[in-house]
N, CA, C and O atoms as CSV, one atom per row, in Angstrom:
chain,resi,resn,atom,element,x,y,z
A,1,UNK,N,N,1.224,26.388,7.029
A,1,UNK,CA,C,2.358,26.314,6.124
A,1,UNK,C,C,2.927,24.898,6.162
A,1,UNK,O,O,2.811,24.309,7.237
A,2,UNK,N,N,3.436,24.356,5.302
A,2,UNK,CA,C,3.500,22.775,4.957
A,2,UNK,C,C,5.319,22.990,4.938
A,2,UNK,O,O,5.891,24.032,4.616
A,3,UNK,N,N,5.851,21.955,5.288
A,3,UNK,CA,C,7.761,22.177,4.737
A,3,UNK,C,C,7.895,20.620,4.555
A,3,UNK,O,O,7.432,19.643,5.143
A,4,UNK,N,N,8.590,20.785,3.664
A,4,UNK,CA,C,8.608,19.502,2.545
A,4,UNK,C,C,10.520,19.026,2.910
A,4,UNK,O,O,11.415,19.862,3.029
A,5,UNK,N,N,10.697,17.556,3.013
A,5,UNK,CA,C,11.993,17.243,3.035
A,5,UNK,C,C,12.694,16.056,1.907
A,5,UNK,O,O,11.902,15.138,1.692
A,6,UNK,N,N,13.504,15.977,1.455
A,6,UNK,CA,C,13.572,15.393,0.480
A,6,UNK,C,C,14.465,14.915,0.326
A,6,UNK,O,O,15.452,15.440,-0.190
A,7,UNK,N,N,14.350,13.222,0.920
A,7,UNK,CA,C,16.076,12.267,1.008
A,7,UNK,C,C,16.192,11.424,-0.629
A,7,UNK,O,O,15.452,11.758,-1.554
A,8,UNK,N,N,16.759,10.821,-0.703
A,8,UNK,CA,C,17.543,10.152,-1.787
A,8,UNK,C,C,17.482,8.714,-1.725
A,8,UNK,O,O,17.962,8.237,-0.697
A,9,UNK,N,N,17.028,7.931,-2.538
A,9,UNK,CA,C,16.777,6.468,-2.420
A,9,UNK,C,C,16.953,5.513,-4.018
A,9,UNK,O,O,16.415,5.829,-5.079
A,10,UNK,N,N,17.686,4.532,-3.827
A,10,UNK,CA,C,17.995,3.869,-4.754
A,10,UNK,C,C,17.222,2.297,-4.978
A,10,UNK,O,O,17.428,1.372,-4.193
A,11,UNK,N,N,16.395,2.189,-6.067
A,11,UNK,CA,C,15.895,1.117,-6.196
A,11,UNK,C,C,16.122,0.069,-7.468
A,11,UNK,O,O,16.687,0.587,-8.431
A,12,UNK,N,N,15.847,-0.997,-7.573
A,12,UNK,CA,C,16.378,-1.225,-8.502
A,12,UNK,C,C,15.084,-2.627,-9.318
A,12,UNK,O,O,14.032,-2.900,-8.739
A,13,UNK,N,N,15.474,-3.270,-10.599
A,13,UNK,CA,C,14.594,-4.224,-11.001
A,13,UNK,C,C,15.207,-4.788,-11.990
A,13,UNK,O,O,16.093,-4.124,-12.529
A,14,UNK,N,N,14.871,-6.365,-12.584
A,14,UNK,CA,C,15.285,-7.236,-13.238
A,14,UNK,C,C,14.531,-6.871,-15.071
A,14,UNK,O,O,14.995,-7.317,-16.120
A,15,UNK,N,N,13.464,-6.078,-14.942
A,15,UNK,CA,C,12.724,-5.745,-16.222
A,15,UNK,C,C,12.789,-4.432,-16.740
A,15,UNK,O,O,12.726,-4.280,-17.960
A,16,UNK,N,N,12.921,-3.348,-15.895
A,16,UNK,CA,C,12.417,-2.147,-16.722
A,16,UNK,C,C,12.717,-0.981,-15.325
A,16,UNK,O,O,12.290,-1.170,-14.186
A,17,UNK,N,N,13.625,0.332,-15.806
A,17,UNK,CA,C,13.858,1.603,-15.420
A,17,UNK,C,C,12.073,1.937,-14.777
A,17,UNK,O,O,11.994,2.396,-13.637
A,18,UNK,N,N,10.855,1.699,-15.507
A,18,UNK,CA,C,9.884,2.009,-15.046
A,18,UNK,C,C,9.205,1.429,-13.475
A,18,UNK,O,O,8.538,1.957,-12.585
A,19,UNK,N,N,9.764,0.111,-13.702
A,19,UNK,CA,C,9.144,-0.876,-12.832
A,19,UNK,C,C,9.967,-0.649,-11.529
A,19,UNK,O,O,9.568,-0.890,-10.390
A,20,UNK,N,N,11.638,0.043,-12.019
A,20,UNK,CA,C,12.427,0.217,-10.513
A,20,UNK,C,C,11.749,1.449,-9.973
A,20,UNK,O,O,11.793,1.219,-8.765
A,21,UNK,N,N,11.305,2.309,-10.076
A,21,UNK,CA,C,10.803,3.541,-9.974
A,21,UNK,C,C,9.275,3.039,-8.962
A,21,UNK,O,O,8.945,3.423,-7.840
A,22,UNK,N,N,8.929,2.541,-9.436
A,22,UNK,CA,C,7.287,1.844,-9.204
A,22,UNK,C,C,7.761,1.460,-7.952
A,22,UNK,O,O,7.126,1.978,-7.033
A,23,UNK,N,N,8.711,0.687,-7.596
A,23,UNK,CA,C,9.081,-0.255,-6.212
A,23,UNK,C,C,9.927,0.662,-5.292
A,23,UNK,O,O,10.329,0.310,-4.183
A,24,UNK,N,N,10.171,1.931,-5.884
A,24,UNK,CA,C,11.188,2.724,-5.219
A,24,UNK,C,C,10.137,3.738,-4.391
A,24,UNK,O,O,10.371,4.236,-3.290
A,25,UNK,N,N,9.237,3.874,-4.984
A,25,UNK,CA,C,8.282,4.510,-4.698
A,25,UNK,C,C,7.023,3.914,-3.514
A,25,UNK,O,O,6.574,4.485,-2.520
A,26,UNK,N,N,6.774,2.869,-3.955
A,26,UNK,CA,C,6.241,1.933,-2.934
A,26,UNK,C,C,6.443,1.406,-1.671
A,26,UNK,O,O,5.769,1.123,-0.681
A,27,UNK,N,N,8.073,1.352,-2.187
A,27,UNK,CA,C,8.967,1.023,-0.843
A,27,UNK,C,C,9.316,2.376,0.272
A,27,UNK,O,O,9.343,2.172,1.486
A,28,UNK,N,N,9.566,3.722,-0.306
A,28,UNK,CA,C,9.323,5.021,0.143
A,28,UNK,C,C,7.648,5.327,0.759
A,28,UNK,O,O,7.290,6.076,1.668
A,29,UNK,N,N,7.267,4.903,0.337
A,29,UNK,CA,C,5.581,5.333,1.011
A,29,UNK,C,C,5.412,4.385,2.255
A,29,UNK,O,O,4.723,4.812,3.182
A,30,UNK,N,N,5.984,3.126,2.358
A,30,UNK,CA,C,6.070,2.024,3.446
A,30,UNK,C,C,6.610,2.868,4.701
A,30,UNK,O,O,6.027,2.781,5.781
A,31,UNK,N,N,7.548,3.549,4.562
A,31,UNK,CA,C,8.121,4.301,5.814
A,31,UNK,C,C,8.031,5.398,5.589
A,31,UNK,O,O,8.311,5.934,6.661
A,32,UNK,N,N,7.799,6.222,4.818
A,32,UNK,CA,C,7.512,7.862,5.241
A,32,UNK,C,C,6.495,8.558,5.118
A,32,UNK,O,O,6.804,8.587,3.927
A,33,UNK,N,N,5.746,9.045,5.159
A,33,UNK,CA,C,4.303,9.349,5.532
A,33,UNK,C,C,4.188,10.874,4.962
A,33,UNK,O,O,4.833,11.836,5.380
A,34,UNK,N,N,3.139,10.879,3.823
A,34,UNK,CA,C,3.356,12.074,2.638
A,34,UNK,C,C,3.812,12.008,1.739
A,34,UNK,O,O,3.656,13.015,1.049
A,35,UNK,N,N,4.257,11.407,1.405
A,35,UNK,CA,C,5.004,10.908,0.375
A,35,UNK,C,C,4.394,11.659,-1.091
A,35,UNK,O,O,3.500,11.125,-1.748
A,36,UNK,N,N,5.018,12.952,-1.472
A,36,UNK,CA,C,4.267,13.717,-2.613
A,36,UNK,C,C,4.571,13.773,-3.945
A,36,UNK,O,O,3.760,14.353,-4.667
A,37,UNK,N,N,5.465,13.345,-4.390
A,37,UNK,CA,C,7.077,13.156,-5.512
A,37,UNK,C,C,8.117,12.453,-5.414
A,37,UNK,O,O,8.687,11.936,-4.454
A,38,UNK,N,N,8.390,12.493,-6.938
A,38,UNK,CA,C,10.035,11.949,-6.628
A,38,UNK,C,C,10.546,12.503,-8.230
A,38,UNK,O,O,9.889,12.984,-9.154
A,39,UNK,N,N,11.647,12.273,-8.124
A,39,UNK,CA,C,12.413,13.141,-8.891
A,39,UNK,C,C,13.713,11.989,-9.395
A,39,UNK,O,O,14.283,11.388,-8.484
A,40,UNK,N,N,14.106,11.739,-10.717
A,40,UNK,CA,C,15.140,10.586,-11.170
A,40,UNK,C,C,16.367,11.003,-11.608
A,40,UNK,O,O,16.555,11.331,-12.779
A,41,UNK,N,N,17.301,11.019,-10.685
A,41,UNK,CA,C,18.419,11.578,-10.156
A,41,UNK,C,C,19.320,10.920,-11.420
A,41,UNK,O,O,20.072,11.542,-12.171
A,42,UNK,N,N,19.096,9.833,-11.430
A,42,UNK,CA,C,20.296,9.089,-12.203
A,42,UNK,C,C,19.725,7.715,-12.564
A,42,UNK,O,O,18.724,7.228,-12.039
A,43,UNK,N,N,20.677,6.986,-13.781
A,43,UNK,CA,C,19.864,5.691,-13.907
A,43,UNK,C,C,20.705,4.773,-14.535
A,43,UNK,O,O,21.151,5.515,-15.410
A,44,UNK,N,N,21.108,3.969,-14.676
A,44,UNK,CA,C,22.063,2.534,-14.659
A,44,UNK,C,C,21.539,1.479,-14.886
A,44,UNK,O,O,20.337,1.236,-14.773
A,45,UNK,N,N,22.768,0.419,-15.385
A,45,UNK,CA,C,22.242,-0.661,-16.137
A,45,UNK,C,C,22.810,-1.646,-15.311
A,45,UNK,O,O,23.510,-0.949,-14.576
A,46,UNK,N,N,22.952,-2.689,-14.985
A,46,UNK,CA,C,23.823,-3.748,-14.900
A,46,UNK,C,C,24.114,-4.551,-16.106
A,46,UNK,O,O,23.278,-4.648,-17.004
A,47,UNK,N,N,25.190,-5.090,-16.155
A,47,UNK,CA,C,25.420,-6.155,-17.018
A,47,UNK,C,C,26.245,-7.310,-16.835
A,47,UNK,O,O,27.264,-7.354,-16.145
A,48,UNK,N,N,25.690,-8.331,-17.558
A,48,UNK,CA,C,26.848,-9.409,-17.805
A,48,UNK,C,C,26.775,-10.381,-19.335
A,48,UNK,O,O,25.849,-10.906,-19.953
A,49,UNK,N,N,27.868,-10.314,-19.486
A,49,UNK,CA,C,28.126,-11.270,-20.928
A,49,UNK,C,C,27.783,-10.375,-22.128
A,49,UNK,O,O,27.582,-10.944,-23.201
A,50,UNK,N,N,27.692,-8.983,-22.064
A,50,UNK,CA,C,26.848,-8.216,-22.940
A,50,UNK,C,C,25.678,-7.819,-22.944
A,50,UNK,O,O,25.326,-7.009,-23.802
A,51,UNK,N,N,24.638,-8.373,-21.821
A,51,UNK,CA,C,23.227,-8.154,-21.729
A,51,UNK,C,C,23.142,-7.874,-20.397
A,51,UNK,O,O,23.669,-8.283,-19.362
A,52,UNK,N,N,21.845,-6.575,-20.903
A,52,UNK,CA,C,21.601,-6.246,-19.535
A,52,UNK,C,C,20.658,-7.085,-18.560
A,52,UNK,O,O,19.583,-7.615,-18.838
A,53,UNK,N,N,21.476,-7.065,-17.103
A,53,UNK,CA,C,20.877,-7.985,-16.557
A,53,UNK,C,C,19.981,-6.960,-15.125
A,53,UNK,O,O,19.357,-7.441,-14.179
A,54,UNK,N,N,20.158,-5.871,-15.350
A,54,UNK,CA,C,19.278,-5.126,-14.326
A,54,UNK,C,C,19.151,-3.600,-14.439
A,54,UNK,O,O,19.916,-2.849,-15.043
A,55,UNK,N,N,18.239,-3.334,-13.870
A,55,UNK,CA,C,18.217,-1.855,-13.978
A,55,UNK,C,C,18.024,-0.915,-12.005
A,55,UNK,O,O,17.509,-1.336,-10.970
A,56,UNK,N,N,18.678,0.316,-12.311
A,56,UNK,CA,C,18.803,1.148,-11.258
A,56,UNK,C,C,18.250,2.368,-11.738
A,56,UNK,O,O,18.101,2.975,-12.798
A,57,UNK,N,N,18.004,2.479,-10.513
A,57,UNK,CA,C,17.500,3.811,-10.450
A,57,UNK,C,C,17.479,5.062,-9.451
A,57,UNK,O,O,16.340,5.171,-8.996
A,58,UNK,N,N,18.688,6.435,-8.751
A,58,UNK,CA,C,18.519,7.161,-7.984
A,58,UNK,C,C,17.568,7.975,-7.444
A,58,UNK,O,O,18.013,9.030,-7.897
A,59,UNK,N,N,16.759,8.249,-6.928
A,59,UNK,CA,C,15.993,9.503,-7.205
A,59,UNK,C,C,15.598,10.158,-5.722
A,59,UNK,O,O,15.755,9.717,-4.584
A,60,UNK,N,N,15.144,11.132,-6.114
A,60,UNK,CA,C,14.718,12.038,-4.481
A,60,UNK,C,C,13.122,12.251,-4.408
A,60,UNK,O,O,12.305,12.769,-5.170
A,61,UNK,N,N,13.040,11.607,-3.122
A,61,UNK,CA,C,11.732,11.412,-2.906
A,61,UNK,C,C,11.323,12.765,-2.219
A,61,UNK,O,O,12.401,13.042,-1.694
A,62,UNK,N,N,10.515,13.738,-1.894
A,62,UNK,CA,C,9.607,14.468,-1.488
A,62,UNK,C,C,8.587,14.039,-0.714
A,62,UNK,O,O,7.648,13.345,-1.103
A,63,UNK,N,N,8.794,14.517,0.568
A,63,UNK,CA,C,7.237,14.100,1.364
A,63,UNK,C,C,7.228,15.356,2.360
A,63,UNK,O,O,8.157,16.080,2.720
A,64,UNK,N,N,5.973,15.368,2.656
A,64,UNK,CA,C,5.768,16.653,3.724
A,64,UNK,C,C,5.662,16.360,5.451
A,64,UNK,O,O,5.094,15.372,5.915
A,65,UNK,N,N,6.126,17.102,6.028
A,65,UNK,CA,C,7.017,16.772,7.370
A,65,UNK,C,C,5.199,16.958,8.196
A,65,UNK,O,O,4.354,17.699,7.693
A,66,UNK,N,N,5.025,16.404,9.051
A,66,UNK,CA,C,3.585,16.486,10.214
A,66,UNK,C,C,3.773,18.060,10.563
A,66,UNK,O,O,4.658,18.844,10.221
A,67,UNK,N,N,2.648,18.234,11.349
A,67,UNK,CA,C,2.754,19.204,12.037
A,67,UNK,C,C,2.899,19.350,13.300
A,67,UNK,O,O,2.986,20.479,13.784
């Protein structure tokens, strides 16, 4: 039987909602081991002067615990 735990991690990028996701994910597989999903909790812009100058991204990662 497998049990799955699932913390919360915020990443972020200068180009694209896709690309923060990509590094959020990458950066989650660096330290947790299983790493099976993730899930996009929430998502945000930065700005200044009227233009967006960044993007965020919340989400909950999924990985499965050793045995």
């Amino acid at each position: 039987m497998s049990i799955a735990r699932v913390t919360e991690i915020s990443a972020s990028s200068e180009t694209s909602f896709e690309d923060a996701v990509k590094k959020g994910v990458k950066r989650a597989n660096e330290t947790l081991r299983n790493v099976k999903g993730a899930w996009i909790k929430e998502q945000s812009v930065d700005c200044d002067g009227g233009q967006i100058t960044g993007y965020r991204v919340n989400m909950m990662v999924t990985f499965i615990l050793d045995d």
